[in-house]
One Martini backbone bead per residue (centre of mass of N, CA, C, O) as a GRO file, in nm:
protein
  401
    1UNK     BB    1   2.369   4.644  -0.496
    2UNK     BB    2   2.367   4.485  -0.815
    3UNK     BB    3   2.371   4.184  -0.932
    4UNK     BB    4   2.639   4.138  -1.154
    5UNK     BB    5   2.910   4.043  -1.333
    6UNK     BB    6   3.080   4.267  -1.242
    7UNK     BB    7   3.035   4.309  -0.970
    8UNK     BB    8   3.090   4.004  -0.893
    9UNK     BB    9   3.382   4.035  -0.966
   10UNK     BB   10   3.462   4.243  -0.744
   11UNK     BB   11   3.464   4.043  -0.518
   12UNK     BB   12   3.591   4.033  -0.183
   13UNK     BB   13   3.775   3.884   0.091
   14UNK     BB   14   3.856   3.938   0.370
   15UNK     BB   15   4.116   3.915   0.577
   16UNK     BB   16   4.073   3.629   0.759
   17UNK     BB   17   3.837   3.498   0.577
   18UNK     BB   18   3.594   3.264   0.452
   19UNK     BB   19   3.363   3.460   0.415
   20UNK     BB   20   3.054   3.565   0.223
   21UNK     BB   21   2.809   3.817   0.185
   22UNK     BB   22   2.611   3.919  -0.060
   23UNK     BB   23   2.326   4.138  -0.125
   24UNK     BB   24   2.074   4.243  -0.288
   25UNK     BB   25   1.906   4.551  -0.347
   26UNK     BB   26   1.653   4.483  -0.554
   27UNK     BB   27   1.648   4.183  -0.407
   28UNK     BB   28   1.561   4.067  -0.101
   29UNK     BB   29   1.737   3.784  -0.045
   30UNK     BB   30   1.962   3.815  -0.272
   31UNK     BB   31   2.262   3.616  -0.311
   32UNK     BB   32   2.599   3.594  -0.231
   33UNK     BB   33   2.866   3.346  -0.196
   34UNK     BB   34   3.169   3.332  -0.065
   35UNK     BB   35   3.459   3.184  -0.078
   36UNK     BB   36   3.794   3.123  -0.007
   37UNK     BB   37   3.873   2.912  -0.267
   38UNK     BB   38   3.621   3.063  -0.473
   39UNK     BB   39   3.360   2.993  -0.432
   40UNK     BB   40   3.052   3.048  -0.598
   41UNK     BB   41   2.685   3.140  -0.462
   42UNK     BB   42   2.365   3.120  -0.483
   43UNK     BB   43   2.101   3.253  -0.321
   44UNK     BB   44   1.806   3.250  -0.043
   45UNK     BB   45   1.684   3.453   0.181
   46UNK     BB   46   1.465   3.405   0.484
   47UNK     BB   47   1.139   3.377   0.671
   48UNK     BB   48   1.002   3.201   0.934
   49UNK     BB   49   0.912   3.368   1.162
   50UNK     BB   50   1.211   3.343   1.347
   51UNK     BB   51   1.325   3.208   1.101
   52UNK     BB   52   1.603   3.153   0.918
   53UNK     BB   53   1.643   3.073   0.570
   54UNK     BB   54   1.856   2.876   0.329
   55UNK     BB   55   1.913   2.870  -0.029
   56UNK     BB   56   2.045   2.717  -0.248
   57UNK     BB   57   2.091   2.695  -0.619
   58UNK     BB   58   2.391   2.797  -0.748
   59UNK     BB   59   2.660   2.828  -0.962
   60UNK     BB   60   2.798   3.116  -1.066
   61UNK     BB   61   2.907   2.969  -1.344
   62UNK     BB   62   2.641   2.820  -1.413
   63UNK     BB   63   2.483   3.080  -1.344
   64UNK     BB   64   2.307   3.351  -1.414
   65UNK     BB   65   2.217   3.669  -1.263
   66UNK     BB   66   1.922   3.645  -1.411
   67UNK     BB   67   1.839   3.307  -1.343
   68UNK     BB   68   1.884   3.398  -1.035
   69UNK     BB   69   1.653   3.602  -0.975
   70UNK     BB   70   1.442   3.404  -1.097
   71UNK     BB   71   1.457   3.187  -0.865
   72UNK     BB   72   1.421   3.371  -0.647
   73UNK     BB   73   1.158   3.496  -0.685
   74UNK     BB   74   0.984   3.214  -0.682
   75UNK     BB   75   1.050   3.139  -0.404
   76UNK     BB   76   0.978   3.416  -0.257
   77UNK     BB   77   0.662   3.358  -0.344
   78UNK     BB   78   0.601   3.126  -0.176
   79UNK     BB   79   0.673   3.279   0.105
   80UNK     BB   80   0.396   3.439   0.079
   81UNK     BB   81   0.232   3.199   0.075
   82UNK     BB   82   0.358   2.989   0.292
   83UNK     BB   83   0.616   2.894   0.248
   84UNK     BB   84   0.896   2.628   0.269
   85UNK     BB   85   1.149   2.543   0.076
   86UNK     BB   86   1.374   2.421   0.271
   87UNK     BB   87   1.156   2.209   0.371
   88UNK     BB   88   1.140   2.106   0.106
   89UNK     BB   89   1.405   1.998   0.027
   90UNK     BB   90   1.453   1.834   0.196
   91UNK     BB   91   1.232   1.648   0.204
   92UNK     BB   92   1.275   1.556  -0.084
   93UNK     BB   93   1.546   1.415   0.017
   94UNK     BB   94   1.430   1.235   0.162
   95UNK     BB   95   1.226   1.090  -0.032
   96UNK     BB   96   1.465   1.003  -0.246
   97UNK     BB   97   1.609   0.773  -0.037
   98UNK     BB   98   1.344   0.636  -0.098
   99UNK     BB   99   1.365   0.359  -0.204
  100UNK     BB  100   1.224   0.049  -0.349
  101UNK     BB  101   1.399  -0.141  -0.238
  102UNK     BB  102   1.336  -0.094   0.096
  103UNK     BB  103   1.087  -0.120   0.099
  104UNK     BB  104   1.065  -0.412  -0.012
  105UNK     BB  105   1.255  -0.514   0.224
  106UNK     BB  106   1.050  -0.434   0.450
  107UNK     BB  107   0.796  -0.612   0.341
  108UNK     BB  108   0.951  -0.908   0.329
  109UNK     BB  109   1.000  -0.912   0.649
  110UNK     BB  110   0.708  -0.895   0.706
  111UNK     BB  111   0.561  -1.169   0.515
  112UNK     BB  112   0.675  -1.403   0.551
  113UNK     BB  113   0.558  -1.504   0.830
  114UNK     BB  114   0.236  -1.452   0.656
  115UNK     BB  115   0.300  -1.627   0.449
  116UNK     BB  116   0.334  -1.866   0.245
  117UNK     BB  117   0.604  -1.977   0.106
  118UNK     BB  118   0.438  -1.991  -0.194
  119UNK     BB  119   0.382  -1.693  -0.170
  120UNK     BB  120   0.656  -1.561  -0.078
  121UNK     BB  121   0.800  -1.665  -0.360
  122UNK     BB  122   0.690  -1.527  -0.529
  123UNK     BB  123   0.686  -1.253  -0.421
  124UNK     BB  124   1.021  -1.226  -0.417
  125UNK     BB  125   1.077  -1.247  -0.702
  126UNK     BB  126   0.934  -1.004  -0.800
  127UNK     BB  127   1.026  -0.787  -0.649
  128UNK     BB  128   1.286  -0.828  -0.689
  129UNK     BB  129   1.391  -0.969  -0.991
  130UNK     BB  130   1.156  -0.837  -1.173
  131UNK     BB  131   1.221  -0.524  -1.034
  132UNK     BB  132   1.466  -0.424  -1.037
  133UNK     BB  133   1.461  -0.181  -1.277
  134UNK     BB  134   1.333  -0.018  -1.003
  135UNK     BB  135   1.466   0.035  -0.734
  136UNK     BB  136   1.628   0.285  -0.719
  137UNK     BB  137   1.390   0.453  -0.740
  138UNK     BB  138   1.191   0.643  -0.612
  139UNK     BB  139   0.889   0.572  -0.478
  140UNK     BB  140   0.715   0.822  -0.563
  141UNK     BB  141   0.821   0.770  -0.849
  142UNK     BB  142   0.598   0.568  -0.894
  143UNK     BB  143   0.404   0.544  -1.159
  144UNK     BB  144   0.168   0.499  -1.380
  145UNK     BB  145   0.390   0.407  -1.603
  146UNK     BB  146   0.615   0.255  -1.452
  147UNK     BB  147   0.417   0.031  -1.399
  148UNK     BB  148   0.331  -0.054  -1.718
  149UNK     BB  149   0.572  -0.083  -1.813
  150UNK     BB  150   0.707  -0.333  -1.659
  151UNK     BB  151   0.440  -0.520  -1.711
  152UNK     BB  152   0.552  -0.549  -2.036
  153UNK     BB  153   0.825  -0.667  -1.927
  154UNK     BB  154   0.693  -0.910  -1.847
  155UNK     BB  155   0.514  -1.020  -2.075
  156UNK     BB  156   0.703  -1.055  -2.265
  157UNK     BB  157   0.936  -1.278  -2.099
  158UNK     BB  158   0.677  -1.425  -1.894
  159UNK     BB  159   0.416  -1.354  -1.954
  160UNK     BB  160   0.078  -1.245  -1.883
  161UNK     BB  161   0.052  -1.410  -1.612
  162UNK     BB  162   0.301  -1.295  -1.484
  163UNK     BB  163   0.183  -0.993  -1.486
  164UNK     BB  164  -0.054  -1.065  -1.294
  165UNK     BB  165   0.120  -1.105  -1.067
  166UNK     BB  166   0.301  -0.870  -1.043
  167UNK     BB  167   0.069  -0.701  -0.968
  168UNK     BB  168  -0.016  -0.806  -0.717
  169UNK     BB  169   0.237  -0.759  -0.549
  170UNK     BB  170   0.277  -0.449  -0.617
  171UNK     BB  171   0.013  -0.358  -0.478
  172UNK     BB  172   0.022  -0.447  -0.207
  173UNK     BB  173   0.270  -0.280  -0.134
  174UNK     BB  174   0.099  -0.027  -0.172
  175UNK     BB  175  -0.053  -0.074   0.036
  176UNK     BB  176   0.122  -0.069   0.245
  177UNK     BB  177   0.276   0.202   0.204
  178UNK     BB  178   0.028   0.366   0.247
  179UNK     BB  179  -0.030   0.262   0.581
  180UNK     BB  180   0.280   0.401   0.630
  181UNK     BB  181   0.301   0.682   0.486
  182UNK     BB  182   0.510   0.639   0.197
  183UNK     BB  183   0.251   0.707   0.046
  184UNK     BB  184  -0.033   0.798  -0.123
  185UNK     BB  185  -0.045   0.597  -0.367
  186UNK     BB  186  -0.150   0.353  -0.622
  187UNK     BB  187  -0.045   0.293  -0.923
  188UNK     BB  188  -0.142  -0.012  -0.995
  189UNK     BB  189  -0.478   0.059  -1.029
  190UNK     BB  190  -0.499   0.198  -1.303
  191UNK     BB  191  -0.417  -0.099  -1.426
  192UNK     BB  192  -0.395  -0.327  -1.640
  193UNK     BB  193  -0.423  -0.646  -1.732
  194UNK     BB  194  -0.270  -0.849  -1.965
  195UNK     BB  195  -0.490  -1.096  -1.871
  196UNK     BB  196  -0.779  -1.232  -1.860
  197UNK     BB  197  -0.909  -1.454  -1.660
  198UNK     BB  198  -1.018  -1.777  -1.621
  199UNK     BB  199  -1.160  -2.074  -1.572
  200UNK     BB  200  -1.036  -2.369  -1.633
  201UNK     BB  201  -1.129  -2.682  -1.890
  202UNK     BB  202  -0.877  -2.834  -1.888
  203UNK     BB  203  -0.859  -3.182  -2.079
  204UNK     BB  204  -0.657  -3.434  -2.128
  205UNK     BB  205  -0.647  -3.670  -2.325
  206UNK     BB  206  -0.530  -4.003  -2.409
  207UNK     BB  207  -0.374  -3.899  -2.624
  208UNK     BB  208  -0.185  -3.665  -2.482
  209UNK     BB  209  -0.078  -3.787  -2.262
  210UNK     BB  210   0.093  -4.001  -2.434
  211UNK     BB  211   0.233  -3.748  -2.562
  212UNK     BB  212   0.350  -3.628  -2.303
  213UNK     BB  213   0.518  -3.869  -2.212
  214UNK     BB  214   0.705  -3.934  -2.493
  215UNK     BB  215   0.837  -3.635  -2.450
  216UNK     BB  216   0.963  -3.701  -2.203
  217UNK     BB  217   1.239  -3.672  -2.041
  218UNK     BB  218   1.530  -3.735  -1.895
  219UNK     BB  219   1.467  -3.523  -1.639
  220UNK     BB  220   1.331  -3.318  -1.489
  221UNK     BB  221   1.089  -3.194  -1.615
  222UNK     BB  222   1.004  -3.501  -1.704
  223UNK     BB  223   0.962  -3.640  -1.417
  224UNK     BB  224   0.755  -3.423  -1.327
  225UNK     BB  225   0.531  -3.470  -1.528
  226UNK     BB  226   0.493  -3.757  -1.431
  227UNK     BB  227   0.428  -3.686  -1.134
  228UNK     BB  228   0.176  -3.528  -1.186
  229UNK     BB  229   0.023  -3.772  -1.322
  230UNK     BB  230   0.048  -3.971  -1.096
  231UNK     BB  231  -0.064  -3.745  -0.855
  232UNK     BB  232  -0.221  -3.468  -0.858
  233UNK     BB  233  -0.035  -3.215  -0.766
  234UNK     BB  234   0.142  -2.973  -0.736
  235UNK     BB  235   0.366  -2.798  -0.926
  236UNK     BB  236   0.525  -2.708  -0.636
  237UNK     BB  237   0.514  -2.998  -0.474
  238UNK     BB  238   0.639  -3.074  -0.682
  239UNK     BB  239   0.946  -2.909  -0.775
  240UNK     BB  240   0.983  -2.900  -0.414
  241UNK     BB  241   1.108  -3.174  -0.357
  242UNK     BB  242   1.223  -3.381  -0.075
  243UNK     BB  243   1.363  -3.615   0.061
  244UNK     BB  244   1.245  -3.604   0.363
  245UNK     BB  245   0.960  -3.685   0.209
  246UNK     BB  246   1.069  -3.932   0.181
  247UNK     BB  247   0.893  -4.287   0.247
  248UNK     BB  248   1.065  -4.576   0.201
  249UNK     BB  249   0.893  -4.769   0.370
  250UNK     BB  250   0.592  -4.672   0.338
  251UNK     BB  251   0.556  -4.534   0.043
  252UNK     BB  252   0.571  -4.206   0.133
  253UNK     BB  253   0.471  -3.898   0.066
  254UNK     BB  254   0.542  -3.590   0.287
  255UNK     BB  255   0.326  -3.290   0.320
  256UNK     BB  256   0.374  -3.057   0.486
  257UNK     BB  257   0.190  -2.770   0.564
  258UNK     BB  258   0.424  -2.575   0.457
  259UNK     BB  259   0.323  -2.663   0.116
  260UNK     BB  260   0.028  -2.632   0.113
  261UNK     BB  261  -0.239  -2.438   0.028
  262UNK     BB  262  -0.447  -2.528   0.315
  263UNK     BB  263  -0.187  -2.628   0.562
  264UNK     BB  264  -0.206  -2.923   0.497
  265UNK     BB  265  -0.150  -3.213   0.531
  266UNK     BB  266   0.028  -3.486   0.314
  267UNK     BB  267  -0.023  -3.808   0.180
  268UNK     BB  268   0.127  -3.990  -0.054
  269UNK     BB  269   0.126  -4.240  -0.239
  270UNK     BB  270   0.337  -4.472  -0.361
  271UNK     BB  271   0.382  -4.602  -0.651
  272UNK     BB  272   0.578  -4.802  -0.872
  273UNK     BB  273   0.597  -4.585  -1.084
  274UNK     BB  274   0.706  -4.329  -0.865
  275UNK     BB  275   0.953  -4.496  -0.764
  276UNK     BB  276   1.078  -4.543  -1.013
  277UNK     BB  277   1.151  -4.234  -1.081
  278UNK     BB  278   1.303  -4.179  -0.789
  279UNK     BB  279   1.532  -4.383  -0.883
  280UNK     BB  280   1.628  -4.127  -1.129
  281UNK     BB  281   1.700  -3.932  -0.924
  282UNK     BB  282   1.970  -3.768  -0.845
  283UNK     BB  283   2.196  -3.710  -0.625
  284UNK     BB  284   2.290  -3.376  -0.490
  285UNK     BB  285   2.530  -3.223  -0.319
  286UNK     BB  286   2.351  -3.033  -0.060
  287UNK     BB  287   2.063  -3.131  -0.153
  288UNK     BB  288   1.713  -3.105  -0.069
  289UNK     BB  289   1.637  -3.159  -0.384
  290UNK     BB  290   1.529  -3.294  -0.650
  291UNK     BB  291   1.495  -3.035  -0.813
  292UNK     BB  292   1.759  -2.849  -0.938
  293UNK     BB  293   2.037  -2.600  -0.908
  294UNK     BB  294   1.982  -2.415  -0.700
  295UNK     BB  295   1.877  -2.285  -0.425
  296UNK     BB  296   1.628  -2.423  -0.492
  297UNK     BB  297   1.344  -2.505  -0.660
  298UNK     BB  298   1.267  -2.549  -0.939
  299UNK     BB  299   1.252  -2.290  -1.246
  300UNK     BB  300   1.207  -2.411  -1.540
  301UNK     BB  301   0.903  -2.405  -1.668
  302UNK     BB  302   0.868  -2.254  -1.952
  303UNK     BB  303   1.105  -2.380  -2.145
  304UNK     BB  304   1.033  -2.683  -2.092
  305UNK     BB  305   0.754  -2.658  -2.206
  306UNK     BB  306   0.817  -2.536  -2.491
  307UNK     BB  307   0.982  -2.774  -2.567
  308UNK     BB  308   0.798  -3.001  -2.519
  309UNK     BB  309   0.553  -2.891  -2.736
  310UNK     BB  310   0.788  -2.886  -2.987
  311UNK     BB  311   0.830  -3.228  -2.960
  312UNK     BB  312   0.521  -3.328  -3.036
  313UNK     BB  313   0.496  -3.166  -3.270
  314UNK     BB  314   0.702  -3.305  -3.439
  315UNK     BB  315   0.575  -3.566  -3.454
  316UNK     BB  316   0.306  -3.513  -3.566
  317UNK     BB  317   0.456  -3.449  -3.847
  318UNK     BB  318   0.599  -3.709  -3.888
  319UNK     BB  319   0.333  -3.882  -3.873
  320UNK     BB  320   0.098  -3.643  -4.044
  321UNK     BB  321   0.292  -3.423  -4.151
  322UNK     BB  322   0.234  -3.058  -4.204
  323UNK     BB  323  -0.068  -2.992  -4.156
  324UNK     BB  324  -0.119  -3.056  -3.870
  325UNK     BB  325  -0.185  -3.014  -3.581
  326UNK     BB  326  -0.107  -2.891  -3.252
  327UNK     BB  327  -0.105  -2.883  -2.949
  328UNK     BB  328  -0.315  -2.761  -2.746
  329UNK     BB  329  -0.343  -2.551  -2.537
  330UNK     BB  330  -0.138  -2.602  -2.223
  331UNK     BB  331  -0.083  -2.657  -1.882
  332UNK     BB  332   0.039  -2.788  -1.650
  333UNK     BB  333  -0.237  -2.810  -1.422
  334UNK     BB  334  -0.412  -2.970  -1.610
  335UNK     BB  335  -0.306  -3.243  -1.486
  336UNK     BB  336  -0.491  -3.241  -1.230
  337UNK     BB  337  -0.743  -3.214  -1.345
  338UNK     BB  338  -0.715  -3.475  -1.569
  339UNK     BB  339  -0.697  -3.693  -1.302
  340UNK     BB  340  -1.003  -3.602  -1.173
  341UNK     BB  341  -1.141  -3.679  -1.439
  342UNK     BB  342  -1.052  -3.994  -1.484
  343UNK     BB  343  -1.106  -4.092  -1.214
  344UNK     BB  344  -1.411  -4.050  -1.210
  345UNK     BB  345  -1.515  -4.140  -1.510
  346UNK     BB  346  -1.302  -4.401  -1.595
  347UNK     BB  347  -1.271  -4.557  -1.305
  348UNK     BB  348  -1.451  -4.469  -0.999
  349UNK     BB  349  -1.368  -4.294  -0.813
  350UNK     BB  350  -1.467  -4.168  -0.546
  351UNK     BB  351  -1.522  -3.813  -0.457
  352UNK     BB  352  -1.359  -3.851  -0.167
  353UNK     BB  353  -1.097  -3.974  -0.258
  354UNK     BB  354  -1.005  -3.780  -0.479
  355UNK     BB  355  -0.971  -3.538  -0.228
  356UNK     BB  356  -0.771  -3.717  -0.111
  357UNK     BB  357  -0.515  -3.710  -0.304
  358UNK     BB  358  -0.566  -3.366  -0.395
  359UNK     BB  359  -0.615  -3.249  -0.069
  360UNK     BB  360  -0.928  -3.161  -0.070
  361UNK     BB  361  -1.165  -2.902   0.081
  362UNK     BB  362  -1.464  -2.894  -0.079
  363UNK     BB  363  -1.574  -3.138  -0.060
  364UNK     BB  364  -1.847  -3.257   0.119
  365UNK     BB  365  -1.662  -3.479   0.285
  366UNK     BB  366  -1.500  -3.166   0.402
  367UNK     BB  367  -1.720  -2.971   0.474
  368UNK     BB  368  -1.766  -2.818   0.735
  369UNK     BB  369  -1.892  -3.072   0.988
  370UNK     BB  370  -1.750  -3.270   0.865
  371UNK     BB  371  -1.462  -3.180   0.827
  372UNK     BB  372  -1.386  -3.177   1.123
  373UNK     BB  373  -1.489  -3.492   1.230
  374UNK     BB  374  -1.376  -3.590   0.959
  375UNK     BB  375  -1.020  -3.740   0.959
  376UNK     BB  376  -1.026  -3.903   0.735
  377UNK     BB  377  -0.715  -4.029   0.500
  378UNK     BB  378  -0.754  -4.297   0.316
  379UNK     BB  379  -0.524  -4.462   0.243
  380UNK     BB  380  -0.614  -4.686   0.101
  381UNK     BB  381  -0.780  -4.585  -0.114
  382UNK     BB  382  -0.530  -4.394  -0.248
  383UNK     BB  383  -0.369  -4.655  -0.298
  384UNK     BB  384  -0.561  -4.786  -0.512
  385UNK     BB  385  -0.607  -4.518  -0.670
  386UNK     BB  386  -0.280  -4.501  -0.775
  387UNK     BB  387  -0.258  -4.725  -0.857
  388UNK     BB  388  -0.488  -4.776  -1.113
  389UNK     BB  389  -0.371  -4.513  -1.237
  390UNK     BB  390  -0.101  -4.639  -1.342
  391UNK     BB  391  -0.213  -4.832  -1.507
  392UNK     BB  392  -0.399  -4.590  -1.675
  393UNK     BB  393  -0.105  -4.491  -1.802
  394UNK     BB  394   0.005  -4.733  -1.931
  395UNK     BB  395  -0.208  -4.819  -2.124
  396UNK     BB  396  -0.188  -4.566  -2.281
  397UNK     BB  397   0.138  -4.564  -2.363
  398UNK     BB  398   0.104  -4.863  -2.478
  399UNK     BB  399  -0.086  -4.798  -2.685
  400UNK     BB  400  -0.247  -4.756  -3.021
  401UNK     BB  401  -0.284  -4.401  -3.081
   0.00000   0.00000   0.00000
C-alpha cells in the first residue's frame, strides 16, 4: 500500500491493540504509526548493522504524507552513506541541553579557587550578569555572531573597556570547555576589540586635582576618589575596603594578600587626612564593607565618574564662561599614576618609598635577589611620605589656582 491521504485515512487499530504500524510499499522504512488514542506520526525505520533504529518525523495532521516521503528520503539517504540519524538525533538533543548557563556554572565553580579574588570577582559579573542574555542559548550554538552582538551590547551599556574585559573572559571560559571537549571551536577568536587599549600616560595636574578633590561629593565614591589621592593604592583595594583592615591603634590600613594585585600583603600608614574621611564614613549594619551597598565592595564606579565629571565641567563653565573646555578625558587608575608622579618629581620621595607606599614590585631595589632578601617595608619612610603627600594635596586644595 502506498500511503497517502486516503489511504491513510482508512487505517484501523485491531481490537485489544494500542498500536500498529504500516509501512509505505513503494518507500521501505517508511511509515506510519497509529496510536490507540488517536494519534498518528510518521515515522523512519532503517538498520545499522545488526540494530534496527526508528526516526519519529512528524505529527500526520501537521505534515503531509508527500512532505513526509520526503524527509524520510533525505533521512534514508543518510543511512546509505553511512549515517545513523536516530544516533545523531539523540546527540544533538544531548548538546542542546548544555546550556551556556551550565558552562559558566562550571568553569567558576572551577577558577575560583585558581585566580585572584578580585580576577575572580571580575569573571563573575561578566560571565554571570553581563552574559545573562545568552545563558539559555545551547553552548555549540554560540557562535562569533553571537558573541559579537553581545560584545557591542556591553559596549553600549558599560563602555569600550568594559567589552574588552567580557571578551577576555569569554575567550578563557571558550578555552577551557574546548580543552574539556565540551565544545570545538572559540567563537570568540576571530571577533575584535571594541577599542585597542594602549599604556596610558595620563597624569592630573595640580590644577585638576584640585578640581577633582572639589567636586567630590560627601558620599562613597566621593570619599572613595579622596582616599585614592591621598594613598595611591588601586580602585578595587579602596572600593572593597573592610573595617577589619582598619588598624586604628596603629593607624595603619592592613590589605591581606588576598587583596593585592601582586598577592603580597601590604600596610598603608593612615594620615591624618585619611583618618579624618574614614571617621565621616557611616558603619551600615552587616556589612563589613566601608563603601556600597549590595552584598559586595562598591559598584557604581561609572555612573559617579561620569557625575563627577560633569560637575567640574559646569563649575569651570561658571567660573571662566560657556566657552572654556571641559577637563581632559582621564580615568580612575589615573589617580595612582598621578601620586607616584608627583611624590617623585615634586616631592623628592626616594623611588624606593614610592615603590613601597603603591606596593610596587617591579623597581630595581625589590626586583631579581634584591627583592628577595630586602624585605624591609620601609614603614617609617612611607609614613613619612604620605604625611607629606598629604600636606601636598591640602596646599593644592587650599592655594587660588
Amino acid at each position: 500500500m502506498r500511503l497517502t491521504k486516503a489511504t491513510i485515512g482508512a487505517l484501523e487499530i485491531s481490537p485489544g491493540k494500542t498500536e500498529r504500524i504500516v509501512f509505505d510499499d513503494a518507500l521501505p522504512g517508511f511509515g506510519i504509526r497509529l496510536r490507540a488514542g488517536g494519534k498518528r506520526t510518521w515515522i523512519v525505520q532503517y538498520r545499522v548493522g545488526t540494530k534496527h533504529r526508528r526516526v519519529t518525523l512528524a505529527n500526520a495532521a501537521a505534515l503531509d504524507p508527500e512532505e513526509a516521503r520526503k524527509r524520510a528520503r533525505e533521512i534514508l539517504a543518510k543511512v546509505q552513506l553511512g549515517g545513523d540519524p536516530q544516533t545523531e538525533k539523540v546527540q544533538a538533543r544531548a548538546r542542546a541541553a548544555i546550556t551556556l548557563s551550565g558552562v559558566t556554572a562550571d568553569y567558576l565553580q572551577l577558577v575560583e579557587t585558581r585566580l585572584r579574588p578580585t580576577s575572580y570577582a571580575e569573571a563573575e559579573r561578566y560571565l554571570r550578569r553581563y552574559l545573562a542574555p545568552l545563558h539559555d542559548a545551547p553552548v555549540h550554538s554560540v557562535g562569533r555572531r553571537e558573541v559579537a552582538s553581545w560584545l557591542n551590547g556591553v559596549a553600549a551599556q558599560h563602555g569600550p573597556h568594559a567589552a574588552n574585559r567580557g571578551r577576555t573572559c569569554l575567550s578563557a571560559l571558550f578555552t577551557w570547555a574546548m580543552r574539556q571537549g565540551i565544545v570545538e571551536t572559540n567563537p570568540v577568536t576571530a571577533t575584535g576589540k571594541a577599542v585597542e587599549e594602549t599604556s596610558r600616560t595620563r597624569v592630573l595636574t595640580a590644577g585638576e586635582i584640585s578640581e577633582i578633590w572639589r567636586a567630590c561629593r560627601d558620599d562613597d565614591h566621593g570619599r572613595i576618589v579622596k582616599l585614592l589621592l591621598l594613598t595611591g593604592q588601586r580602585r578595587n583595594e579602596v572600593g572593597g575596603m573592610r573595617w577589619c583592615e582598619i588598624d586604628k591603634e596603629s593607624e595603619v590600613w592592613r590589605l591581606p594578600a588576598e587583596r593585592t594585585k601582586n598577592g603580597l600583603p601590604h600596610d598603608v600608614p593612615l594620615s591624618g587626612a585619611v583618618r579624618e574621611i574614614l571617621e565621616t564614613v557611616p558603619r551600615r549594619a552587616g556589612r563589613e564593607f566601608l563603601f556600597g551597598e549590595s552584598a559586595g565592595s562598591y559598584q557604581g564606579w561609572s555612573r559617579a565618574k561620569t557625575s563627577l565629571d560633569k560637575r567640574i565641567n559646569e563649575t569651570r563653565i561658571w567660573m571662566h564662561g560657556r566657552n572654556t573646555q571641559g577637563i581632559s578625558p582621564w580615568r580612575i587608575h589615573d589617580l595612582r599614576r598621578t601620586v607616584v608622579t608627583h611624590m617623585n618629581e615634586n616631592l623628592g620621595v626616594l623611588p624606593h618609598v614610592v615603590e613601597a607606599v603603591v606596593n610596587h614590585i617591579t623597581g630595581p631595589a625589590r626586583m631579581g635577589v634584591a627583592g628577595v632578601y630586602n624585605r624591609a617595608t620601609y614603614a617609617t619612610e612611607k609614613t613619612a611620605a604620605l604625611e607629606n603627600w598629604s600636606e601636598y594635596i591640602r596646599q593644592i586644595i587650599t592655594a587660588d589656582i
